[in-house]
N, C-alpha and C positions, 0 to 999 in steps of 0.2 A: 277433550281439551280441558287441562285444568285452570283454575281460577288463575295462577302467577302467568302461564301463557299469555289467558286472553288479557291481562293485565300489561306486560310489554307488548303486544299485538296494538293494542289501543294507542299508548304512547307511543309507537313509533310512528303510526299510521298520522298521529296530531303531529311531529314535528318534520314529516314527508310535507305537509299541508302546508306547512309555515315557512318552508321553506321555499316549497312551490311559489307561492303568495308573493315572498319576496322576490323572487326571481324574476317572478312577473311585471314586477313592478318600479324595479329597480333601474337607475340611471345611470349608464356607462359614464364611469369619470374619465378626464385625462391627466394623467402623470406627467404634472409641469415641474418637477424636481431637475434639477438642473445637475444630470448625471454625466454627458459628453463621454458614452458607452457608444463604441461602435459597434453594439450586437444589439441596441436600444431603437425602435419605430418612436419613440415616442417625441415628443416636441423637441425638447431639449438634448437627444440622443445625438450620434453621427451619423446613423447607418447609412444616409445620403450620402454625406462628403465621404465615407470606406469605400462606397460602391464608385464614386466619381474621380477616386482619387487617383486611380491608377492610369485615367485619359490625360488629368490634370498633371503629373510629374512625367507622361509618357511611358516609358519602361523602364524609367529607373529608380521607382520605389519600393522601399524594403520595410515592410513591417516588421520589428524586433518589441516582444513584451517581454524581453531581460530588462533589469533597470540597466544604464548607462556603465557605472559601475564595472559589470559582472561583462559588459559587452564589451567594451574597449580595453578589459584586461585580456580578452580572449582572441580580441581582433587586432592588428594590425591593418589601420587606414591611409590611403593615400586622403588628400583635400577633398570634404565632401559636403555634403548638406544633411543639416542637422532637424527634424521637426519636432516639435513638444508643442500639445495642442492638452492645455490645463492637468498636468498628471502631475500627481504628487514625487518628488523626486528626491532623494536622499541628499545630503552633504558633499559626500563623498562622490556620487553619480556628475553633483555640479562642476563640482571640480576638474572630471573627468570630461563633459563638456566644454569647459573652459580652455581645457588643455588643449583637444582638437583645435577650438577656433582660433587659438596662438597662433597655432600651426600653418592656418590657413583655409579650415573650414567657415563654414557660415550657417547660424544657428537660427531658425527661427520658432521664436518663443510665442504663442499664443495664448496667454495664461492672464489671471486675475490679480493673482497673487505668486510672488516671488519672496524666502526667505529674503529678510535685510541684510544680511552678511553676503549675499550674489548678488543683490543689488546695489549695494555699495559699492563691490567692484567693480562693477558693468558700469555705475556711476550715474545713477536715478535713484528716484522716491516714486514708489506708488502710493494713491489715496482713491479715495470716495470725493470723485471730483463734480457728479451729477449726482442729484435725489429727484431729477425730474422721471415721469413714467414711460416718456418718448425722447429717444437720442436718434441723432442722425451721424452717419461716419460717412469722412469724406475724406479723398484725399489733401495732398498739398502741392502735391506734384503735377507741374501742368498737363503732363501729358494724362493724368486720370483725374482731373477736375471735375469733369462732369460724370464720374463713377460715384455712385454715395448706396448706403443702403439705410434706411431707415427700422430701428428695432421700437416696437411698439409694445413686446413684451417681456417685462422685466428684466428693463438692462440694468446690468451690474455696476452701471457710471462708476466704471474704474477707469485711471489714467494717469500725468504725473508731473506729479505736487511740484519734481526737479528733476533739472536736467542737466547736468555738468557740459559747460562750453563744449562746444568743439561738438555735441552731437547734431544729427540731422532730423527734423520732425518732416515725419512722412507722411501723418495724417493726425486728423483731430477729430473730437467730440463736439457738435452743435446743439447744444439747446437752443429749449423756445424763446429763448430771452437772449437771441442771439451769440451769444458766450460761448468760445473757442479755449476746447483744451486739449494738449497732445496726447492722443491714445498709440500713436503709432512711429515708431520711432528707428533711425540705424546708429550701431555705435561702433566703431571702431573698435577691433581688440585683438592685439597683435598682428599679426597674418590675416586677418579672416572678418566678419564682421557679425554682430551680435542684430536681429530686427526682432523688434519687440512689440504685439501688440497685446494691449490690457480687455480687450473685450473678445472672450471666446465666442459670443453666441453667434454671431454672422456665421458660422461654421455648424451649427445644428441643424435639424432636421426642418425644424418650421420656416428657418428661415432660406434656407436656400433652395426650396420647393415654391418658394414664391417668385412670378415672374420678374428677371432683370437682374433678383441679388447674388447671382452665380459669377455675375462680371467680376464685383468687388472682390468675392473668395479669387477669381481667378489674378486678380492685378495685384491682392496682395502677395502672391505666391511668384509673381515674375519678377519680384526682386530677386531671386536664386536664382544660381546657375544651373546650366542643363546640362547637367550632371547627377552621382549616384547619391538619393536623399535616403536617408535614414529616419525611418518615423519611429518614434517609442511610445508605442502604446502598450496603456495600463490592461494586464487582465483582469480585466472585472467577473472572469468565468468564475472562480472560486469564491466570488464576493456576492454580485449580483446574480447570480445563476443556483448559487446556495439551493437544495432540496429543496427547504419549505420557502423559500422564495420562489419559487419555480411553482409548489404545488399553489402556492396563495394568489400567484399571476395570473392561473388558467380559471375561472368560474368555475366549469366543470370538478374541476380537481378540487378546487375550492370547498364546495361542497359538500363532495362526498368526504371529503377529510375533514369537515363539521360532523356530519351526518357519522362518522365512523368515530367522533369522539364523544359527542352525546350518548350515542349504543353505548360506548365502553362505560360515563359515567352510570347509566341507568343500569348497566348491568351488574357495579361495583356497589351501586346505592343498595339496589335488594337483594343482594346475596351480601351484606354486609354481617347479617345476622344468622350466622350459616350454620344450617341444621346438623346435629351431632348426636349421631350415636350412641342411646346409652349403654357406657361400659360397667359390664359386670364386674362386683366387687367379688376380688377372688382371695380367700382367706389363708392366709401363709401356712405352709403345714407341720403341724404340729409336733413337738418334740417328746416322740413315745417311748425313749429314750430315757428321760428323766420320769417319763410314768415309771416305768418298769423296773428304774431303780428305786424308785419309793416304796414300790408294792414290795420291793425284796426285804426291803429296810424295814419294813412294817409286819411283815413275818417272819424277822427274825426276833425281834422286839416282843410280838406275840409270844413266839416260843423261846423265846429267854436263852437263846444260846449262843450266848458273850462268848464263850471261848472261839467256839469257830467262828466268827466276824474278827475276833482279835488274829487269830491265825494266816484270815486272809488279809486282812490292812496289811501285818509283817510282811509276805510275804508278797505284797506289791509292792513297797517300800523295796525290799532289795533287790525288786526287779529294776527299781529306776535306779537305783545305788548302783546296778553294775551294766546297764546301757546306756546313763548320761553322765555318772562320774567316772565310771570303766574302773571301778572296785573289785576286788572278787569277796564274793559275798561267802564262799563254803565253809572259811572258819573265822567266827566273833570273836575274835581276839583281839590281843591287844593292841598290834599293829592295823589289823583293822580300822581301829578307835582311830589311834591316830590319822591314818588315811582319810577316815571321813570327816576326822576335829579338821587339817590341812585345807578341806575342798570346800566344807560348807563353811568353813568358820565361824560355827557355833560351837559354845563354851562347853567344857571339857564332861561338864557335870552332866549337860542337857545327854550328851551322846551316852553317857554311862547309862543316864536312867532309861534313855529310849532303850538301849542292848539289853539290858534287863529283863524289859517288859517284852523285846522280840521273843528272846528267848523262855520267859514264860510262855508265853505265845507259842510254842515251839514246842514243849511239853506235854503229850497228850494227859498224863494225868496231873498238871497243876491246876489249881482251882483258880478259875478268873472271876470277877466280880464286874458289877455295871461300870465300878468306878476306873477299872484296870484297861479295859476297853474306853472311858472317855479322854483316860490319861495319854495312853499310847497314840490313840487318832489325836492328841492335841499335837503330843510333842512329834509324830514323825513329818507333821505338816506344816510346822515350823520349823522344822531340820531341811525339808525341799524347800523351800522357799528362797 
């Protein structure tokens, strides 16, 4: 076992421990977030009134999680009943509600909050009518007078500010200081009728697990007719059901998706500095090429024999004259000259002298000199160029 082993062996064994510790020790919270998710156990959740809901409408409820929208372009309805229990709803969906209850539906709205543009039509104000910590709701109606439910936790003391004549208050909010304000309301609209109430919670989990306040959910709902209700609920499956909302929900999971990102960080920290191979410097190989032409150049320099170096430079020269300019090189003449004056277009004198010296060069008994050889390589190498 090497030193880096027992090195993460130790660390992971100290954050097993600490987390242990924690676990041990730790106090289950409750999630009083105020979500009104029917797939939610927790206080504020539905998953009671989902499960209760289908005794309460009898057999005629249809859970739809299209918005409103997307449903009534698709459907064609006879008169029906509408539920919206606090879901956020588009423009265009209200509209589309609106239009049903012309018709002769009837909508009931369980919500906090209404855009003001559908509530101006409808023909109310909602506000923050309570800041007290305990309300009571009750009806107004004789025959459920003595139906009330009292919310003890964090009620939303919503309700409303106005009310345009001609509507009905069906029920209200009691504070401790005796003060009556309409939370619950019916409005005429078109055909149909609009009931509205501003306090969702009676419809959560905590509270209708409490002895008695089942009555109230169920009195408010027998303002509708027994008929086919349409419920629009939100999916919160792509929302609240999210992966790492899922994995963060469960402890268990929790955990170990701590525990597996700790490992990753420890494992990123020491191998940050990651050991590398030393690579061999390998030396480019060498151009023996140009040895070999020095060494020739250096014995011929030794043994002094200008002519035959002069012989071979000519003699490469009109090898390039006659496979890159396509000359024929057999006789240096005068048409020659000019072919090559035309192609390189160097001056008339350069090409005379260079022909000259070819054909010295070409002579086996004319005498060359150093100087006949430096002349010739100057000028045939400024004639390619």
């Amino acid at each position: 076992m090497n030193k880096t082993f027992r090195i993460y062996a130790v660390i992971f064994i100290v954050v097993m421990v600490i987390l242990a510790l924690l676990d041990v020790n730790k106090k289950e919270t409750t999630d009083w977030r105020k979500n009104f998710d029917v797939n939610e156990k927790s206080p504020f959740g539905l998953f009671v009134f989902d499960n209760e809901a289908k005794d309460l409408f009898k057999t005629h409820l249809k859970k739809i999680e299209q918005v409103p929208y997307e449903y009534y372009s698709q459907h064609k309805k006879e008169a029906h009943n509408i539920v919206v229990i606090e879901t956020d709803i588009d423009t265009e969906s209200w509209k589309k509600i609106m239009d049903q209850v012309s018709k002769g539906s009837d909508a009931m709205l369980i919500m906090s909050f209404m855009p003001k543009e559908i509530a101006d039509s409808i023909g109310f104000h909602s506000s923050e009518i309570s800041f007290e910590d305990e309300n009571v709701l009750k009806f107004t109606d004789k025959k459920y007078q003595n139906d009330f439910i009292q919310l003890d936790k964090f009620p939303s003391g919503k309700g409303f500010s106005f009310i345009k004549p001609g509507v009905e208050v069906l029920g209200k909010t009691i504070e401790k200081k005796n003060t009556d304000q309409a939370n619950f309301i019916k409005v005429k609209f078109g055909k149909g009728n609009f009931y509205i109430h501003s306090e969702p919670l009676f419809l959560t989990n905590y509270y209708l697990l409490k002895p008695g306040n089942i009555k109230y959910a169920e009195d408010v709902f027998s303002y509708l007719q027994d008929r086919e209700t349409i419920w629009f609920v939100e999916n919160h499956t792509n929302v609240s059901r999210f992966f790492m909302r899922f994995v963060l929900g469960n402890p268990a999971l929790k955990y170990a998706w701590w525990v597996f990102l700790g490992g990753l960080i420890l494992f990123i920290f020491f191998n940050a500095k990651r050991k590398q191979r030393i690579v061999p410097v390998i030396e480019p190989l060498r151009n023996t090429s140009l040895d070999f032409v020095k060494s020739i150049g250096n014995l011929y320099l030794q043994e002094g024999d200008f002519h035959d170096m002069m012989a071979k430079k000519a003699q490469y020269f009109l090898n390039k004259v006659r496979l890159d300019l396509l000359i024929d090189t057999q006789t240096l003449d005068e048409e020659f000259t000019k072919k090559l004056q035309l192609k390189t277009g160097k001056p008339i004198e350069m090409i005379n002298e260079a022909i000259t010296l070819i054909k010295k060069a070409q002579d086996p008994y004319a005498s060359v000199m150093k100087e006949d050889l430096a002349r010739i390589n100057k000028l045939l190498d400024e004639i390619l160029k």
